[in-house]
C-alpha positions as CSV (number, residue, x, y, z in Angstrom):
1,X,25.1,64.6,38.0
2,X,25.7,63.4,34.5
3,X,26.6,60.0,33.3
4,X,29.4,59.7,30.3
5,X,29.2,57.0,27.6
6,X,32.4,57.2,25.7
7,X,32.7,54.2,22.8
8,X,36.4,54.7,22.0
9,X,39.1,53.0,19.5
10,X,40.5,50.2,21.4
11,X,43.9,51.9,20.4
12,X,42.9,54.9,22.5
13,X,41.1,53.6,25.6
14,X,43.9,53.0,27.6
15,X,45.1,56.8,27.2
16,X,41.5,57.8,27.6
17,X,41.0,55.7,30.7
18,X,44.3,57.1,32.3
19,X,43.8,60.8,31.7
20,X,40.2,60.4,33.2
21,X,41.6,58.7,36.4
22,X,44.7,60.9,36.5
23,X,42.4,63.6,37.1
24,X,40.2,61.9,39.9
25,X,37.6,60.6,37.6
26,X,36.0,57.2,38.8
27,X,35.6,55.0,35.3
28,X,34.7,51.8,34.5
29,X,35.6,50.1,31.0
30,X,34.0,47.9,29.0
31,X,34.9,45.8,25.6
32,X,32.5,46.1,22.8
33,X,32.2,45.5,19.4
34,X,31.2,48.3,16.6
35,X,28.3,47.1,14.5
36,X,29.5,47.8,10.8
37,X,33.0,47.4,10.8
38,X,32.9,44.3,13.5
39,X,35.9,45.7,15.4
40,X,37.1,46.4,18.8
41,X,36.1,49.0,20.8
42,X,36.0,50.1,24.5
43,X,33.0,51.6,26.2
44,X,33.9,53.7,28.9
45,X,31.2,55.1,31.9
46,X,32.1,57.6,34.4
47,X,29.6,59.7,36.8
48,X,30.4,63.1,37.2
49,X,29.0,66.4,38.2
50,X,27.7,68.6,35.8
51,X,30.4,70.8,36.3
52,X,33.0,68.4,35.4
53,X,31.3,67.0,32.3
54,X,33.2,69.9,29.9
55,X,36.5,68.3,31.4
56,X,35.7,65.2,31.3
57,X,34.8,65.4,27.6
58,X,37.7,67.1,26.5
59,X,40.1,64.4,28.3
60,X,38.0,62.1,26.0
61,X,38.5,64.3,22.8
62,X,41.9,65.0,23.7
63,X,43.3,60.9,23.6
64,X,41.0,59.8,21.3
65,X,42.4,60.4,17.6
66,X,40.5,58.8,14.1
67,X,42.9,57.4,11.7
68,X,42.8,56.0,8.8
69,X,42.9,52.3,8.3
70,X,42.8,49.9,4.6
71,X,40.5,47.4,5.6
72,X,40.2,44.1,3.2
73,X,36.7,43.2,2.1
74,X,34.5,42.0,4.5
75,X,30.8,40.8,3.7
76,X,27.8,42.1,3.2
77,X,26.0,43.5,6.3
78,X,23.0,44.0,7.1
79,X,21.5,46.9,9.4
80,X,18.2,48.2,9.5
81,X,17.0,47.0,5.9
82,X,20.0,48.6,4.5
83,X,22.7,46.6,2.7
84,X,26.4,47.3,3.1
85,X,29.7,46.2,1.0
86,X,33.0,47.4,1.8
87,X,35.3,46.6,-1.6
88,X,38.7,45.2,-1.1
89,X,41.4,47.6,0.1
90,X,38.9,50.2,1.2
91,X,40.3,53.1,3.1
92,X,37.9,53.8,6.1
93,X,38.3,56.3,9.2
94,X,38.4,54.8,12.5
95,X,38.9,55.8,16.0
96,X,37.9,58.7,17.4
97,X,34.9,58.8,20.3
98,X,31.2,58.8,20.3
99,X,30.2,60.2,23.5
100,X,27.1,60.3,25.2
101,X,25.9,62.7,28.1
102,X,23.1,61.5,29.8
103,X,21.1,62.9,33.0
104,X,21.3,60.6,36.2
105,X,18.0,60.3,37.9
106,X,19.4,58.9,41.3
107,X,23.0,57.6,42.7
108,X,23.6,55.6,44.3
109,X,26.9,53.8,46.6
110,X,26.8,51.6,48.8
Protein backbone atom coordinates (compact mmCIF):
# COMPACT_ATOMS: atom_id res chain seq x y z
CA UNK A 1 0.00 0.00 0.00
CA UNK A 2 1.18 3.50 -0.86
CA UNK A 3 0.15 6.76 0.60
CA UNK A 4 -0.30 9.91 -1.95
CA UNK A 5 0.63 13.45 -0.97
CA UNK A 6 -0.63 15.67 -3.74
CA UNK A 7 -0.15 19.74 -2.94
CA UNK A 8 -2.35 21.07 -5.68
CA UNK A 9 -3.48 24.75 -7.05
CA UNK A 10 -6.47 25.58 -5.04
CA UNK A 11 -7.93 26.23 -8.59
CA UNK A 12 -7.51 22.56 -9.34
CA UNK A 13 -8.31 20.57 -6.18
CA UNK A 14 -11.72 20.40 -6.57
CA UNK A 15 -11.32 18.66 -10.12
CA UNK A 16 -8.52 16.64 -8.60
CA UNK A 17 -10.61 15.59 -5.62
CA UNK A 18 -13.60 14.56 -7.85
CA UNK A 19 -11.78 12.49 -10.42
CA UNK A 20 -10.03 10.63 -7.52
CA UNK A 21 -13.41 9.74 -5.82
CA UNK A 22 -15.20 9.25 -9.12
CA UNK A 23 -13.02 6.45 -9.53
CA UNK A 24 -13.50 4.85 -5.95
CA UNK A 25 -10.51 6.55 -4.40
CA UNK A 26 -10.92 7.41 -0.61
CA UNK A 27 -9.26 11.15 -0.20
CA UNK A 28 -9.13 13.51 2.33
CA UNK A 29 -8.26 17.33 1.66
CA UNK A 30 -6.46 19.69 3.28
CA UNK A 31 -5.85 23.70 2.97
CA UNK A 32 -2.29 24.78 3.00
CA UNK A 33 -0.31 27.53 2.30
CA UNK A 34 2.87 27.45 -0.34
CA UNK A 35 5.97 28.85 1.33
CA UNK A 36 7.39 31.38 -1.33
CA UNK A 37 4.59 32.74 -2.98
CA UNK A 38 2.20 32.65 0.35
CA UNK A 39 -0.74 31.37 -1.61
CA UNK A 40 -3.37 28.85 -1.46
CA UNK A 41 -3.07 25.49 -1.93
CA UNK A 42 -4.79 22.13 -1.25
CA UNK A 43 -3.07 19.05 0.08
CA UNK A 44 -4.70 16.05 -0.87
CA UNK A 45 -3.97 12.22 0.93
CA UNK A 46 -5.32 9.17 -0.39
CA UNK A 47 -4.18 5.27 0.49
CA UNK A 48 -4.03 3.13 -2.32
CA UNK A 49 -2.54 -0.08 -3.43
CA UNK A 50 0.46 -0.13 -5.20
CA UNK A 51 -1.27 -1.15 -8.12
CA UNK A 52 -3.45 1.84 -8.30
CA UNK A 53 -0.75 4.41 -7.54
CA UNK A 54 0.01 4.84 -11.64
CA UNK A 55 -3.89 5.79 -11.84
CA UNK A 56 -4.08 7.61 -9.19
CA UNK A 57 -1.22 9.82 -10.26
CA UNK A 58 -2.28 10.34 -13.55
CA UNK A 59 -5.95 11.49 -12.27
CA UNK A 60 -3.67 14.05 -10.33
CA UNK A 61 -1.59 15.05 -13.43
CA UNK A 62 -4.51 15.00 -15.61
CA UNK A 63 -6.72 18.11 -13.48
CA UNK A 64 -3.96 19.76 -12.29
CA UNK A 65 -2.75 22.39 -15.01
CA UNK A 66 0.29 25.33 -14.18
CA UNK A 67 -0.55 28.63 -15.46
CA UNK A 68 0.80 31.57 -15.58
CA UNK A 69 -0.10 34.34 -13.25
CA UNK A 70 1.46 38.43 -12.87
CA UNK A 71 1.90 38.61 -9.37
CA UNK A 72 2.48 42.39 -7.79
CA UNK A 73 5.52 42.70 -5.58
CA UNK A 74 5.56 41.12 -2.45
CA UNK A 75 8.40 41.31 0.20
CA UNK A 76 11.40 39.90 0.74
CA UNK A 77 11.38 36.34 2.04
CA UNK A 78 13.40 34.57 3.72
CA UNK A 79 14.04 30.60 3.36
CA UNK A 80 16.94 28.75 4.38
CA UNK A 81 19.58 31.71 4.52
CA UNK A 82 18.49 32.58 1.04
CA UNK A 83 16.90 35.94 0.24
CA UNK A 84 14.02 36.33 -2.18
CA UNK A 85 12.38 39.45 -4.16
CA UNK A 86 9.76 39.11 -6.53
CA UNK A 87 9.74 42.76 -8.72
CA UNK A 88 6.48 44.35 -9.39
CA UNK A 89 4.40 42.77 -12.21
CA UNK A 90 6.40 39.56 -12.17
CA UNK A 91 5.09 36.75 -14.28
CA UNK A 92 5.46 33.44 -12.28
CA UNK A 93 4.10 29.75 -13.06
CA UNK A 94 1.62 28.41 -10.70
CA UNK A 95 -0.42 25.45 -10.29
CA UNK A 96 0.36 22.28 -11.23
CA UNK A 97 0.95 19.23 -8.48
CA UNK A 98 3.81 18.17 -6.34
CA UNK A 99 3.15 14.74 -5.51
CA UNK A 100 4.52 12.52 -3.15
CA UNK A 101 4.53 8.57 -3.02
CA UNK A 102 5.35 7.27 0.12
CA UNK A 103 5.41 3.45 1.55
CA UNK A 104 2.81 2.76 4.37
CA UNK A 105 4.22 0.66 7.10
CA UNK A 106 0.77 -0.45 8.65
CA UNK A 107 -3.20 0.51 8.09
CA UNK A 108 -5.14 0.77 9.86
CA UNK A 109 -9.53 1.25 10.16
CA UNK A 110 -11.29 1.04 12.66
Amino acid sequence: MKLIVAIVNKDDAILALEALVSRGYRVTASKTTGGFLRKENATLFTGVEDEDVADAVRLIQENCHTRVQTMGGLPSLMASGELYVLEESQEVEVGGAVIFVLDVAQFIKS
